[in-house]
N, C-alpha and C positions, 0 to 999 in steps of 0.2 A: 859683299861679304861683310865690309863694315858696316853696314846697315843693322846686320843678322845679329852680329856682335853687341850693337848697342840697344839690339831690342831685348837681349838674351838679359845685358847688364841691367838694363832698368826693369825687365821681369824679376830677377832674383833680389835688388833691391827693396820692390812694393811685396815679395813675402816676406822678407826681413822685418821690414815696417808693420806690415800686417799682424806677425806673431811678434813683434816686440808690443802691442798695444793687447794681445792677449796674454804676454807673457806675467805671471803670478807670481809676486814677490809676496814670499815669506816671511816669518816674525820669529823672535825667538819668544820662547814658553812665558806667557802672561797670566797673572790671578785673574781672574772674576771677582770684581769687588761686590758687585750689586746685578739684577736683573731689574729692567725698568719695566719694561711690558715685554710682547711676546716677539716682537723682531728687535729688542734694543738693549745692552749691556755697558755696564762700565767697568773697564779692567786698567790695570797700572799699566803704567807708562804710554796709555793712548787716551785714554777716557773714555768718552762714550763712542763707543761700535752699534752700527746699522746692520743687520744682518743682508747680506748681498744677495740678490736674486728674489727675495720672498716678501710679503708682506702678511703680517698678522692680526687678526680684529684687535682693533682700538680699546685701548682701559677707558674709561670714563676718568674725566678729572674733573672738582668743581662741581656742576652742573649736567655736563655731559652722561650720561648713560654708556654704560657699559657695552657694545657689542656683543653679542652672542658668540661664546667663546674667546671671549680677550681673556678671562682670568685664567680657563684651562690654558689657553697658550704662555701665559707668562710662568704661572706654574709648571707646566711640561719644561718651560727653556730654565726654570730655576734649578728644577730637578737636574738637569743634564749640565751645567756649567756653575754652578753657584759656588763660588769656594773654590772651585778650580785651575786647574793649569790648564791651558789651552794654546792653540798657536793659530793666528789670524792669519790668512793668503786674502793680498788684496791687488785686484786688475782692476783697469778703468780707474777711471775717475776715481779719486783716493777720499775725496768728502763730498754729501749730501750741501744742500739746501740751507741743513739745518747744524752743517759745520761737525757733523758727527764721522768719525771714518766708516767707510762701509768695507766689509771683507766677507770673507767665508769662513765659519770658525769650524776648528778643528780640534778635537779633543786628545791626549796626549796617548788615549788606547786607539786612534783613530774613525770613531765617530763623528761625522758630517752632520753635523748639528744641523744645517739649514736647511739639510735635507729628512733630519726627521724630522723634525716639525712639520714638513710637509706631507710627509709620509704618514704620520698622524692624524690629519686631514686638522691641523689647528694654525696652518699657515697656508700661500698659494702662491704659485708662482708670479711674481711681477716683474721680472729682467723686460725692458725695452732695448736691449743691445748685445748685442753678439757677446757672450759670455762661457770660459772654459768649462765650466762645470753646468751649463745652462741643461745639456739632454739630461743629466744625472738628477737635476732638479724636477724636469717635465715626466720622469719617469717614478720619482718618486711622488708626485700629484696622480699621475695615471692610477697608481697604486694604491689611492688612497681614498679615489673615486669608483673605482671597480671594488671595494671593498666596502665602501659605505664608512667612511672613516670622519670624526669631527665634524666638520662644516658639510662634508659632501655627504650626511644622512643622518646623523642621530641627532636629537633631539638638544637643544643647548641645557644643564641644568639649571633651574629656573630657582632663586633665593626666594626664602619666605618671607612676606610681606613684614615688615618691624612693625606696621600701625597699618590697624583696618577702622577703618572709619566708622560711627554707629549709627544705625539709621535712626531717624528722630521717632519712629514710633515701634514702644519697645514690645508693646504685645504681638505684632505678626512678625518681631526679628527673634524673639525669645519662647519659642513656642516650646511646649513640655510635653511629651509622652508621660500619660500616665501608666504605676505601675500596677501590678495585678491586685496589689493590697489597697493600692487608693481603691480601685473599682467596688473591690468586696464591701469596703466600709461604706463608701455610697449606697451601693444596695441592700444592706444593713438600716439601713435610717428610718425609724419610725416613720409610718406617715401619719400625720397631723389633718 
């Protein structure tokens, strides 16, 4: 019987442990100073926030080239947080790599920001660990891929070139249509 007892105790223990490591601490209501790119913000009193669960195409910086869809996604996340109040819920592991905190932001009308952006199809699910809000994220990708949404089907839009190069010979890059009055006056021309 004490056996039973002590398997009962250390079962109700490892779920305690279990939901205290998925358990999501709350923030109170923070500005949105700035949007970096499209999974990355900086707000008062934390700095820079990682967005939890998603990854979004890369800005180009420097050198680098832009991904297809990094400027819609930082755009979209500006649109939706820029200037704002928000409240961060953060599980797991509280900083990245790169010493930024990582959380799920939430908007003060209740908007799951991480989750539109993937719902947009301009973010994608990357959680590698068991995460509370992980199906609400995979469902909003489902959604976004049965719909043909950002990455999963339209087309990225493409900027126009700043400088086109000229090719060294100018008669077959500058060819002329002529028009119906050059013609007439051609065939106008005394012949000699």
């Amino acid at each position: 019987m004490q056996f039973l007892l002590t398997l009962l105790i250390g079962a109700v223990a490892a779920v305690q442990t279990f939901s205290l490591s998925l358990q999501v601490k709350r923030s109170d209501s923070v500005l949105v100073r700035a949007v970096i790119d499209g999974d990355t913000i900086d707000v008062t009193a934390f700095g820079r926030v990682r967005l939890l669960g998603i990854d979004a195409p890369e800005i180009g910086r420097g050198f680098d080239t832009t991904a297809p869809f990094g400027r819609e996604a930082r755009d979209r996340l500006a649109a939706l947080v820029l200037h704002r109040w928000i409240r961060l819920e953060q599980e797991g592991a509280l900083l990245d790599v790169y010493n930024r905190h990582l959380a799920y932001v939430m908007r003060e009308d209740g908007v799951f920001v991480n989750a539109a952006l993937v719902r947009d199809g301009l973010a994608r699910v990357s959680a590698r660990v068991p995460l509370s809000r992980l199906a609400e994220l995979q469902k909003a990708e489902a959604e976004a891929q049965t719909f043909r949404r950002g990455m999963w089907g339209e087309a990225p839009r493409i900027p126009p070139t700043s400088y086109t190069r000229r090719s060294g010979n100018r008669k077959t890059s500058a060819v002329k249509a002529k028009t119906p009055r050059q013609e007439r006056r051609k065939s106008r021309k005394p012949k000699s």
